[in-house]
N, CA, C and O of each residue as an XYZ file, in Angstrom:
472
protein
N      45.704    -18.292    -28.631
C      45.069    -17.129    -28.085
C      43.562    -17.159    -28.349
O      42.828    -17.094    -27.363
N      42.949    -17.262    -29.716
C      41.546    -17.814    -29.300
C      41.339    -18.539    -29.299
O      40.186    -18.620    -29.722
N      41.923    -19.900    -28.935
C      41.311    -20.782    -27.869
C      41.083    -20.536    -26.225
O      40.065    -20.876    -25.622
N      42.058    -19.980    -25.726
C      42.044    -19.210    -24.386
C      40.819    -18.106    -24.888
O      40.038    -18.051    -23.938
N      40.399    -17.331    -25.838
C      39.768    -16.478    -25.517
C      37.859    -17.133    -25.890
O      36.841    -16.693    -25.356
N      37.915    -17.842    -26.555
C      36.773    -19.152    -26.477
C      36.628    -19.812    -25.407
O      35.482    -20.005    -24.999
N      37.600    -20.253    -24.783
C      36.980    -20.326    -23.277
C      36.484    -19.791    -21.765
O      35.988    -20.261    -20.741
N      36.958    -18.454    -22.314
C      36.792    -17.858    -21.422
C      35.364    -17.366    -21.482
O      34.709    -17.260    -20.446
N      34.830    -17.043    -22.749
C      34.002    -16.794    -23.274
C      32.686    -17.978    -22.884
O      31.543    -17.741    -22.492
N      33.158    -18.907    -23.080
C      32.184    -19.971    -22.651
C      31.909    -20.035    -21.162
O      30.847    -19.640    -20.681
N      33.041    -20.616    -20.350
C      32.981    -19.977    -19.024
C      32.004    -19.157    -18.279
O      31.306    -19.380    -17.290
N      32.238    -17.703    -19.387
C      31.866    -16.632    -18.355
C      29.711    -17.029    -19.017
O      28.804    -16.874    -18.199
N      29.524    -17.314    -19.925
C      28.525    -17.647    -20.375
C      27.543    -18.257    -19.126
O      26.528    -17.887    -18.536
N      28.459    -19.405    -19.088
C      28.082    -20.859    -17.745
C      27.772    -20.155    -16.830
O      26.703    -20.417    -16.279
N      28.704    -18.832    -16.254
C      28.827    -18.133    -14.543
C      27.962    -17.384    -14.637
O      27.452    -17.101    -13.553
N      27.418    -16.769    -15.741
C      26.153    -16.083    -15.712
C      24.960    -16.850    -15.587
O      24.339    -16.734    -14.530
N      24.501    -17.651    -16.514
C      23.352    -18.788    -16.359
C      23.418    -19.089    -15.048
O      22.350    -19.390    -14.516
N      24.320    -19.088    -14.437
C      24.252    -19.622    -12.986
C      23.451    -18.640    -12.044
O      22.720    -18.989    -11.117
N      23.738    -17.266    -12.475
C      23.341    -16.541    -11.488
C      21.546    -16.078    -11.896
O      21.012    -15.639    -10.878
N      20.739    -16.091    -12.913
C      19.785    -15.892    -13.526
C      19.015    -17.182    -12.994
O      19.301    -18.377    -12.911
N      17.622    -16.201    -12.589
C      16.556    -16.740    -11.829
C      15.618    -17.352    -13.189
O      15.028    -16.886    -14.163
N      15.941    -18.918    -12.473
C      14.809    -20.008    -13.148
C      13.653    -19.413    -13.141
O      13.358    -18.625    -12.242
N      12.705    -19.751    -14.305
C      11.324    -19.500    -14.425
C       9.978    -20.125    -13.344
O       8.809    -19.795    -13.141
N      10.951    -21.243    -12.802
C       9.983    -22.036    -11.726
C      10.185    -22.081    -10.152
O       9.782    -22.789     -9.228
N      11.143    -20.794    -10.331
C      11.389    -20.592     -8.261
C      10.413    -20.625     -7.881
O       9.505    -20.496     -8.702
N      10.034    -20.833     -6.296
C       9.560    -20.367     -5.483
C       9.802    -19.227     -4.900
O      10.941    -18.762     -4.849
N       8.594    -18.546     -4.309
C       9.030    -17.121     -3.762
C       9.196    -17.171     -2.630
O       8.882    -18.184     -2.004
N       9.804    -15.964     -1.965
C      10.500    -16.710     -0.314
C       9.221    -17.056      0.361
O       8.769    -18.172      0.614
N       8.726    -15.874      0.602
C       7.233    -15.636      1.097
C       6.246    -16.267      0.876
O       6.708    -16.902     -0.072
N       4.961    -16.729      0.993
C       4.058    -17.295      0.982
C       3.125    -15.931      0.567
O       3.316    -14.955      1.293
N       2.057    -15.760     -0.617
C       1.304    -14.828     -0.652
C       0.496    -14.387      0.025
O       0.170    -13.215      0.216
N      -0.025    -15.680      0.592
C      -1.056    -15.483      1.588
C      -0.584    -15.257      3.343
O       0.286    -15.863      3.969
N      -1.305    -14.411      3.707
C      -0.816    -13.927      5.347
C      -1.662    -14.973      6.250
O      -2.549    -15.503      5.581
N      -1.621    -15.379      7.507
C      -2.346    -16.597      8.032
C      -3.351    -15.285      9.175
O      -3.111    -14.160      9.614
N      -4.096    -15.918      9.229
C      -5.475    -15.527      9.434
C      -5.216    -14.027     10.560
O      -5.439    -12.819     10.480
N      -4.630    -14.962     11.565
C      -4.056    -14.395     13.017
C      -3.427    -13.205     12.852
O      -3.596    -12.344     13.714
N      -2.797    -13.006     11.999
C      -2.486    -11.607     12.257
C      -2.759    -10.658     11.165
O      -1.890     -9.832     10.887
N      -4.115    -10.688     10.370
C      -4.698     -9.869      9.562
C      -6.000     -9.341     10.742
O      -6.785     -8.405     10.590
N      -5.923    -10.022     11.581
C      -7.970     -9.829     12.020
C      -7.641     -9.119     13.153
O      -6.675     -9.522     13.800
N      -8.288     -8.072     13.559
C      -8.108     -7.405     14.827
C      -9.607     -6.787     15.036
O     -10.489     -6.483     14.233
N      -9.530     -6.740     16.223
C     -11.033     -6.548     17.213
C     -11.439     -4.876     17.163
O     -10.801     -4.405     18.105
N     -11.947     -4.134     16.725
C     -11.990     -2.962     16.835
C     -12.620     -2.574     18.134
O     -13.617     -3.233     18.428
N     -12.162     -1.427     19.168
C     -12.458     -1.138     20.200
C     -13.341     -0.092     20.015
O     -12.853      1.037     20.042
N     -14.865     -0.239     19.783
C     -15.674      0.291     19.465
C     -16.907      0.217     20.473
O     -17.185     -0.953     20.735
N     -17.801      1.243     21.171
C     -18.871      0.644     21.946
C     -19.620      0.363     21.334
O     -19.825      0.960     20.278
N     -20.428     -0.774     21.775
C     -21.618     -1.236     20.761
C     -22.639      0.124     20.845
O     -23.194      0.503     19.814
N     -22.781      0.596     21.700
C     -24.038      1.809     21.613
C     -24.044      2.721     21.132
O     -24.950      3.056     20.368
N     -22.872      3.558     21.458
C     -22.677      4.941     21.028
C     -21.764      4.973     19.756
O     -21.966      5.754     18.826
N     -20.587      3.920     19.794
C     -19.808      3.476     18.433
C     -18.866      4.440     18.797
O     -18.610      4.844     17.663
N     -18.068      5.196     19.628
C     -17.320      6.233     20.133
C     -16.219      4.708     19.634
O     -16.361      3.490     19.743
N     -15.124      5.630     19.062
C     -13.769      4.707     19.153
C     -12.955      5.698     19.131
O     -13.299      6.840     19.437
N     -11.331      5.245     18.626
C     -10.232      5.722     19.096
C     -10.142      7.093     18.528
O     -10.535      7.511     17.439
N      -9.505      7.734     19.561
C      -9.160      9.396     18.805
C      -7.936      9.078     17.982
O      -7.435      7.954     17.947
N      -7.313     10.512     17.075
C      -6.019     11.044     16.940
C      -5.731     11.458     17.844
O      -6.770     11.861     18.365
N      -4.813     11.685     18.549
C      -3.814     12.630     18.880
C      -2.737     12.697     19.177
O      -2.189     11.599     19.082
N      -1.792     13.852     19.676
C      -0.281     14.051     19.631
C       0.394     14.185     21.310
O       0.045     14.965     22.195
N       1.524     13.065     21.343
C       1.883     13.390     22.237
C       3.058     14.515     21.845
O       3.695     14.581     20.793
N       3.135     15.264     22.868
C       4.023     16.582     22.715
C       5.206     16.533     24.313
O       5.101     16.622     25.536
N       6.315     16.327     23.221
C       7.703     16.415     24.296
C       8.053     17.994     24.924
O       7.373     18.990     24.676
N       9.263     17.965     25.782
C       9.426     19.137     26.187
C      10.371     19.900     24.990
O      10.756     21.066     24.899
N      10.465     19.326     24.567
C      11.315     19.793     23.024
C      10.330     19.993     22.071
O      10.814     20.212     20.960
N       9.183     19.996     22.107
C       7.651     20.185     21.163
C       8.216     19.025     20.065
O       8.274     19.439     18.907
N       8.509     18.059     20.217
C       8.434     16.987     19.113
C       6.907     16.566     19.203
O       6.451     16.509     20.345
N       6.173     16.304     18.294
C       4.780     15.768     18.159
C       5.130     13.678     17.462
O       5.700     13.173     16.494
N       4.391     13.177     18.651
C       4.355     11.873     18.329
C       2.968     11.589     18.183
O       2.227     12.136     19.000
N       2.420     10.804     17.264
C       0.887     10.142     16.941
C       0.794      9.177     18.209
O       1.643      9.000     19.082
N      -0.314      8.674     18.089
C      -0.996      8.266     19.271
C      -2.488      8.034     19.024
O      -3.030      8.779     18.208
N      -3.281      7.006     19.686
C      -4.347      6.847     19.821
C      -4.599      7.157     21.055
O      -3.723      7.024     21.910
N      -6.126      7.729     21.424
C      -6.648      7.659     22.357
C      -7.712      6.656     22.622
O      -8.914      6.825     22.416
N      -7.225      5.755     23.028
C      -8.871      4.929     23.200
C     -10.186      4.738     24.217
O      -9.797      4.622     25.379
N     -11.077      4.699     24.137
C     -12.147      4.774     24.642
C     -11.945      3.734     25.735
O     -11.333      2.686     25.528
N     -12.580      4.122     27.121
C     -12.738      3.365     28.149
C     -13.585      2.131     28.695
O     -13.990      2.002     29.850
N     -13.854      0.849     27.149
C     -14.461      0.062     27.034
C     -14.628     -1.183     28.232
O     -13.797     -1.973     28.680
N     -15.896     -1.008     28.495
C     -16.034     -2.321     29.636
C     -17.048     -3.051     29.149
O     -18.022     -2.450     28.694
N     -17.014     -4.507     29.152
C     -17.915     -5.485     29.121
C     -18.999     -5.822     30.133
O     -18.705     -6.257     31.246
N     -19.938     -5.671     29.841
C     -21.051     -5.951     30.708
C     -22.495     -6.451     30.534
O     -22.944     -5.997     29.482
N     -23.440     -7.268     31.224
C     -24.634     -8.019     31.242
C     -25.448     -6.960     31.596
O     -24.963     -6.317     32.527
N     -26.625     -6.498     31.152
C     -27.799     -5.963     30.990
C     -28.957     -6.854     30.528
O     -29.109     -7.704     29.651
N     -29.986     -6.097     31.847
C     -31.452     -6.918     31.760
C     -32.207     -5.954     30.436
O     -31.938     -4.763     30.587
N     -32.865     -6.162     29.502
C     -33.385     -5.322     28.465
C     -34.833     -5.564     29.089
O     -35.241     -6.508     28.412
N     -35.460     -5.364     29.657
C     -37.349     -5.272     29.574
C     -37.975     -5.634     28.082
O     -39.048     -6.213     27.908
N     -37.332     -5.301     27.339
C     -38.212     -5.117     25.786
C     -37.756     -6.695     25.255
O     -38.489     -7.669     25.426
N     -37.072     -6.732     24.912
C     -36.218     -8.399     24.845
C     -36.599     -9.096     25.973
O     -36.511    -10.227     25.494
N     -37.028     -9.306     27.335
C     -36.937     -9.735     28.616
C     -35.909    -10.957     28.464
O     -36.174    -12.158     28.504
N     -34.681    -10.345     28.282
C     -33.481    -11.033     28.843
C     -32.358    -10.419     28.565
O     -32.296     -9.580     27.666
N     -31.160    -10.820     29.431
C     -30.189    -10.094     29.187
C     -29.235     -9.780     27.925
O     -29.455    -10.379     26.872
N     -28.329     -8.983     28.000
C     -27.610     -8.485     26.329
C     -26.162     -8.166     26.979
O     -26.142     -7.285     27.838
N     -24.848     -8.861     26.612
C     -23.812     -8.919     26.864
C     -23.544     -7.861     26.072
O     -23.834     -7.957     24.880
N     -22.884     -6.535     26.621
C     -22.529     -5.575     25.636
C     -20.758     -5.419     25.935
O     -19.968     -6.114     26.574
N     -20.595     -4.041     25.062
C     -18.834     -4.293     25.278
C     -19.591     -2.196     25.080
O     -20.289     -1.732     24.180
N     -19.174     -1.689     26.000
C     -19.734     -0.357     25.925
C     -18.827      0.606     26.730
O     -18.335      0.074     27.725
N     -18.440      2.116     26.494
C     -17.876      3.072     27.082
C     -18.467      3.357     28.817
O     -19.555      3.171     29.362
N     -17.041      3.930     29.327
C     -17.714      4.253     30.585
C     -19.247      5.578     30.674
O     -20.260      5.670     31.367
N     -18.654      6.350     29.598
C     -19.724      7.481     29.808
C     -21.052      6.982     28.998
O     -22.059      7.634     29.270
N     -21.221      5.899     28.018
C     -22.443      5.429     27.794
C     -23.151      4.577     28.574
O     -24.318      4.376     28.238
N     -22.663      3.944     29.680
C     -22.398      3.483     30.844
C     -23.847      3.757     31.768
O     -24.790      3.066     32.152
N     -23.244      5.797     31.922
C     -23.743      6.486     32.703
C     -24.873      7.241     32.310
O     -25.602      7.925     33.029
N     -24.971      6.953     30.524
C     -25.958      7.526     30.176
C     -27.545      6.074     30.011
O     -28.758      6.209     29.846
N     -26.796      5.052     30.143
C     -27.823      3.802     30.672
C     -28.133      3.996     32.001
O     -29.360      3.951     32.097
N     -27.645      4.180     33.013
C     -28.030      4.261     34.062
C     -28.856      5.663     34.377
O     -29.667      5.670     35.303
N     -28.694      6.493     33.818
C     -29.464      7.419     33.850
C     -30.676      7.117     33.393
O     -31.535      6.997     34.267
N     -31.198      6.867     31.665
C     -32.312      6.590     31.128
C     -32.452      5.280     30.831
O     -32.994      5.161     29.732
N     -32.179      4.178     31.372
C     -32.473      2.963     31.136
C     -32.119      2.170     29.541
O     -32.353      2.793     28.505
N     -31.600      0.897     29.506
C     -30.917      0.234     28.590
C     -31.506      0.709     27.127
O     -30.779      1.166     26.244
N     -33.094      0.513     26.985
C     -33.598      0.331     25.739
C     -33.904      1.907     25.562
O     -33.878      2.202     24.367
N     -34.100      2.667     26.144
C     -34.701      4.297     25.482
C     -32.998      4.757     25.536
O     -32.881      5.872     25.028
N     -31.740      4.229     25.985
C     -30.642      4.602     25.181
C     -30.284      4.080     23.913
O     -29.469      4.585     23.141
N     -30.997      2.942     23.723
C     -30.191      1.937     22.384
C     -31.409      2.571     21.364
O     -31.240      2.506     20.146
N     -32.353      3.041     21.798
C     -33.416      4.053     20.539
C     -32.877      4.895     20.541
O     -33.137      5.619     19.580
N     -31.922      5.375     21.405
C     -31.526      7.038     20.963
C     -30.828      7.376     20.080
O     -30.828      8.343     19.318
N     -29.768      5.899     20.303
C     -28.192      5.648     19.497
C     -28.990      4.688     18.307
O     -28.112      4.252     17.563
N     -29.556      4.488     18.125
C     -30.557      3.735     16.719
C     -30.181      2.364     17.090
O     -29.974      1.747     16.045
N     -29.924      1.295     18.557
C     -29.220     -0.038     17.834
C     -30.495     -0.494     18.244
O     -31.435     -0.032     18.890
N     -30.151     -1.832     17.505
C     -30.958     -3.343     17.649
C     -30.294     -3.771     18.321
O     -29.109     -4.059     18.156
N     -31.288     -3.950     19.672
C     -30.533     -5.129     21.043
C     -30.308     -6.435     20.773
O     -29.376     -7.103     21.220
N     -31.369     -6.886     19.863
C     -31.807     -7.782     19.576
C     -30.785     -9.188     19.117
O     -30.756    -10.397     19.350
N     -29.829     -7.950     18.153
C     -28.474     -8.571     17.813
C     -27.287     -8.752     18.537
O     -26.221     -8.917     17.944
N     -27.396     -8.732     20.240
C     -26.644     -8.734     20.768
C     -26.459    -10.218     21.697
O     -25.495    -10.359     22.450
């Protein structure tokens, strides 16, 4: 009887060690995330800097869902006079209209930018 109960004893010893994590695993995961899907482009106009709203979409049941609103960003070539050459911008429709109203550079003094960096 304790020999049967010495081995069992030993046994169950072995079936445990078995299940207890070595000091030198590897982890499943890799710590590091790969580049591609940490980096994202913010949809921002270069001029005015207007970006995405909050807000709620609202069901007919008044459930409230989050939501962005984002700004109506278009890419476009502008002649600057002050620079005398053009400036590839990424800019809102309504800052758009406020260039075409007062011209490229007395909007980018209004909004404080440097064309320069564009």
């Amino acid at each position: 009887m304790a020999l049967l109960r010495s081995l069992l004893l030993c046994a169950l010893a072995l079936g445990c060690s078995a299940f207890a994590t070595p000091s030198l695993a590897q982890p499943l995961r890799p710590a590091t995330r790969s580049a591609a899907s940490s980096v994202q482009m913010l949809r921002v106009c270069d001029i005015s800097g207007k970006k995405a709203n909050n807000a709620n979409r609202v069901s007919f049941s008044n459930k409230h869902n989050a939501y962005l609103q984002q700004p109506n960003l278009q890419t476009k070539k502008f002649f600057s006079p002050a620079l005398n050459r053009t400036v590839k911008l990424k800019i809102a429709t309504s800052t758009l209209r406020t260039i075409r109203k007062n011209g490229l550079d007395e909007t980018a003094s209004k909004y404080g930018v440097d064309l320069s960096k564009f």
